[in-house]
C-alpha positions in Angstrom: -44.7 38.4 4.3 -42.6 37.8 7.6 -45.6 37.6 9.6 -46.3 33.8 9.4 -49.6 33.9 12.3 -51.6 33.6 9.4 -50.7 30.4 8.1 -49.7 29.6 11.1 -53.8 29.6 12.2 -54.9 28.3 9.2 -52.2 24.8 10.1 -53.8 25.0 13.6 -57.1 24.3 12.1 -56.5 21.2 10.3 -57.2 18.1 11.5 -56.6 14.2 10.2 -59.4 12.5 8.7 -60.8 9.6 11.2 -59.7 6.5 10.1 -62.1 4.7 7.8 -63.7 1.4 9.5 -63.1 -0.6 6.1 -59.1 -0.2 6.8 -59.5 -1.3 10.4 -61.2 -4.2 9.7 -58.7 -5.3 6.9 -55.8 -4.4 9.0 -56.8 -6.6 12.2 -57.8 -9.4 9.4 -54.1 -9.2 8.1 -52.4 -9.7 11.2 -54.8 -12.6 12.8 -53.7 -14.1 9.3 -50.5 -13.8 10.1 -50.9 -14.9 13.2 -52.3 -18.0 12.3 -49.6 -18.9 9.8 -47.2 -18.3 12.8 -45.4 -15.0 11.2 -44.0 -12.8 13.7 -46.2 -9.3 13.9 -44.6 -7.3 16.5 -41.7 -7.0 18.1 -39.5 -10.2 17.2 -37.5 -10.2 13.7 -37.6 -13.1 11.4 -35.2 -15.8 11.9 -31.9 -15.2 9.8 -31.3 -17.2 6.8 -28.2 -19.2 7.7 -25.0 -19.4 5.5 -25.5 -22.8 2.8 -22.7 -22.9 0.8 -22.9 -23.4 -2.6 -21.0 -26.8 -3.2 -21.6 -27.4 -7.0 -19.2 -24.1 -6.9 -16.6 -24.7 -4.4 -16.1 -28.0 -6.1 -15.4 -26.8 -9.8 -12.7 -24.1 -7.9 -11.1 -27.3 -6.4 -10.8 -29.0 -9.6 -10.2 -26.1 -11.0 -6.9 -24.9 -8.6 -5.7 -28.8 -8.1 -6.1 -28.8 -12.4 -3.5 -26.0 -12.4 -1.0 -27.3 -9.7 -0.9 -31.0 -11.6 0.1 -28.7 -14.7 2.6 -26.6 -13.4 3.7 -29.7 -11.3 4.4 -31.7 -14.9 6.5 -28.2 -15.9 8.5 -28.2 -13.5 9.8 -31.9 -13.3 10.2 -31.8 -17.2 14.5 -32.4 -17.7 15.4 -30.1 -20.6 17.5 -31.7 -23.2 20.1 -29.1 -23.5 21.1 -29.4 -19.6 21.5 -33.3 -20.2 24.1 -32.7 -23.1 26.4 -30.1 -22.0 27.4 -31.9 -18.3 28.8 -34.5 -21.0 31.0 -32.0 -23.5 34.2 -31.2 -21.8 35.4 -27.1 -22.1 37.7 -26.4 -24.0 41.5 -25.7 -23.8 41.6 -21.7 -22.8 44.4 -20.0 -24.6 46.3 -17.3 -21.8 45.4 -13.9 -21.9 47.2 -10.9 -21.6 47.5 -8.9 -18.6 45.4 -6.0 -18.7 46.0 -3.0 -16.1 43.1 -3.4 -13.6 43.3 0.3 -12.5 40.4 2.2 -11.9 40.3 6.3 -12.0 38.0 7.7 -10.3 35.3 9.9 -12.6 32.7 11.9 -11.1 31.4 12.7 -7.3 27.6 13.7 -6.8 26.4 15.0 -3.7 22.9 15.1 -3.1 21.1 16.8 -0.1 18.0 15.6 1.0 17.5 17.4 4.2 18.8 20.4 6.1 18.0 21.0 9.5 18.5 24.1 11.6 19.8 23.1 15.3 19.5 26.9 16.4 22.1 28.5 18.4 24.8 27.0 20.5 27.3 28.0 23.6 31.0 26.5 23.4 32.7 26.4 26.2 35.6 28.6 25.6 34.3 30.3 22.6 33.5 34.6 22.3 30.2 34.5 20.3 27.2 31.5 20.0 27.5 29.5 16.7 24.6 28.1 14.6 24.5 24.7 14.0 23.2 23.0 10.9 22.7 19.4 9.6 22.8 18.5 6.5 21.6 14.6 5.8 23.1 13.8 2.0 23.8 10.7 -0.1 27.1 10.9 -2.0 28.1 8.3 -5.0 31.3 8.0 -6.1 32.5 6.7 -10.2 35.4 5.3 -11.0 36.3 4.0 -14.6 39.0 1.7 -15.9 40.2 3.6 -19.3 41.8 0.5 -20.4 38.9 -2.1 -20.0 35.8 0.6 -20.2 34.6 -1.2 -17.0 32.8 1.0 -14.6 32.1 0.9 -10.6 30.0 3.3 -8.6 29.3 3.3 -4.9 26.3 5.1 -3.4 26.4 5.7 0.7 24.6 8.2 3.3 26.2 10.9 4.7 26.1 13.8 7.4 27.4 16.8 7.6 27.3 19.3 10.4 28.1 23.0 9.9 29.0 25.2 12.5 28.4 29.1 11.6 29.6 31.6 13.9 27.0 34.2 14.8 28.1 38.2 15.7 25.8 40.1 17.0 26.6 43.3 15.1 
């Protein structure tokens, strides 16, 4: 079934069918019709539809946004009642308070290391044997605790480290 010269002869024989006079007369009756109504036939597309906006819309979405601002609008300049009455009460008298050790003690150190790079091998001036240097890009936050009050603070800052390894070649 590879050889194909078969079918291939029997394709070569066919042939369309001659087009049927009935369809050519009803195709050139179509386009002088066409013609006459001024519809383009060949070559030239139809004249684009131009944007009309829809107004009944964009005028219920005006009415509707400037609605909303009047609202928000009448929110906003509303006084509240409690504001009016306490600018009128005076405090008051505070009693004195004992002093309190404000010491803090520092708690806890974390360290962590969010990138390590290898710099490869470098030549000191001075120095025997090549070192490798790495960098090591960390944040570190630092907790400190006041045992008397139970206040805590904590600090949070970048850091960078470089490391220098010496390298023997043994």
């Amino acid at each position: 079934m590879n050889d194909f010269s078969e079918l291939e002869a029997e394709l070569k024989k066919l042939r369309p069918r001659p087009v049927a006079s009935e369809l050519a007369a009803r195709i050139e009756q179509g386009l002088s019709e066409a013609a006459g109504r001024g519809i383009a036939t060949a070559g030239v597309l139809p004249k684009r539809r131009s944007f009309r906006p829809n107004w009944i819309a964009l005028g219920l979405g005006l009415a509707a946004a400037a609605t909303f601002l009047l609202l928000a609008r009448v929110n906003v300049d509303k006084p509240s009642s409690k504001s009016a009455g306490l600018a009128l009460i005076t405090p008051a008298p505070v009693a004195p308070v004992a002093r309190v050790d404000d010491s803090f003690v520092p708690s806890a150190l974390t360290q962590v290391v969010y990138d390590t790079k290898d710099e490869g091998l470098h030549f000191t001036q001075g120095a025997d044997q090549p070192v490798r240097r790495l960098r090591s890009r960390k944040r570190e936050t630092m907790h400190w605790n006041n045992p008397q009050t139970g206040a805590s603070l904590s600090v949070s800052y970048p850091a960078e480290e470089v490391t220098l390894l010496p390298v023997s070649g043994q």
